[in-house]
C-alpha positions, 0 to 999 in steps of 0.5 A: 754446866749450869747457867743460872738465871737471877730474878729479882722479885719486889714484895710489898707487905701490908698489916692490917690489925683486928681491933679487939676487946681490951676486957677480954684479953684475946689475941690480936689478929694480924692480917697482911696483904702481899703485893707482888710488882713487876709483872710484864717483863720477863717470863721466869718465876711467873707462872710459880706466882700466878698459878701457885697456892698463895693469894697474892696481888700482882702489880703489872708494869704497863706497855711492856711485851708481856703487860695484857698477858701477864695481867689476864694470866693473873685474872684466870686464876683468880688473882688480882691484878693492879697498874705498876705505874713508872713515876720518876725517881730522885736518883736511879738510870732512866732504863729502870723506869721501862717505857713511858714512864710519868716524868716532872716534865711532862704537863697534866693532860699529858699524865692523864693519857699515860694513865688512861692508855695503862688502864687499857693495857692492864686489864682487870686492874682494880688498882694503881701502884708506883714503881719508884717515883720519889720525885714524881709523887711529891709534884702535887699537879702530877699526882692529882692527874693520877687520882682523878683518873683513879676516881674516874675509872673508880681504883684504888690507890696503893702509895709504895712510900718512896718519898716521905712527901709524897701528894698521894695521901693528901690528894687521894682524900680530897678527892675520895679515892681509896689509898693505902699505904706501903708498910714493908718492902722486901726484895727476893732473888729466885734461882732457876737452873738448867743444865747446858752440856755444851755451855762452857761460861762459869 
């Protein structure tokens, strides 16, 4: 029998438009930057993304069992990696946010720290983005950590756009942190198969 193993794969999608001259009439020029998140789990699928032919950023969940490798895995091939910072969400189990996540109830001091311990726990990353969060990132005090450590350590700052009142926007450009923001989110499911004789599950 076969058994199948289900991964679920979040893919971020940013368009970035070529400004043109209106006179000539030429073809737009449409670029897109794709962001890959959840690197840090589990192993399956991954070594298909990090080591394939497709320029990708890979968004790593920190103090995971696979955070420090996934992220050098990305770095040897060339592949940027970012921070894929848990922030609490409005609805959703507690068990999806994995370990340590930034929650409304922990002080700033104490956000800065988880921030700091995972920039050292994803190495190479250049960036930070949200792993959900729809309530975390519209508590001002809470965002603002987050930036000025991202100032500090000089990353940017991709806003995953899980709230529409998100303080990451406003406070990344009082403080002159580069941002941007999520235009497209996709999920895709890969199917991997092996075969087990002896397997009689269905």
């Amino acid at each position: 029998m076969k058994k199948f193993v289900f991964i679920l794969v979040p893919l971020i999608i940013f368009t970035f438009q070529q400004p043109t001259s209106a006179e000539k009439m030429e073809p737009k020029e449409l670029k897109a930057a794709v962001i890959i998140d959840d690197f840090g789990g589990g192993t399956g699928g991954v070594r298909d993304f990090l080591e394939g032919d497709i320029p990708i950023t890979a968004a790593v969940m920190p103090f995971t069992d696979h955070s420090k490798e996934h992220a050098k895995w990305a770095h040897k091939y060339g592949i940027e990696v970012m921070i894929h910072l848990s922030m609490e969400p409005k609805r959703g189990k507690r068990s999806w946010l994995g370990p340590r996540p930034i929650t409304n109830d922990l002080s700033p001091a104490e956000v800065r720290q988880i921030v700091e311990d995972a920039i050292k726990d994803v190495p190479y990353a250049v960036g930070i983005n949200n792993h959900m969060g729809s309530l975390a990132v519209e508590n001002e005090q809470i965002v603002r950590a987050i930036v000025e450590v991202a100032k500090e350590r000089r990353l940017f700052i991709i806003d995953s756009a899980t709230s529409p009142n998100t303080k990451f926007p406003k406070i990344a450009e009082e403080l002159g942190v580069p941002i941007l923001k999520r235009d497209m989110f996709l999920r895709y499911i890969l199917v991997s198969a092996c075969s087990k004789p002896n397997d009689k599950t269905s």
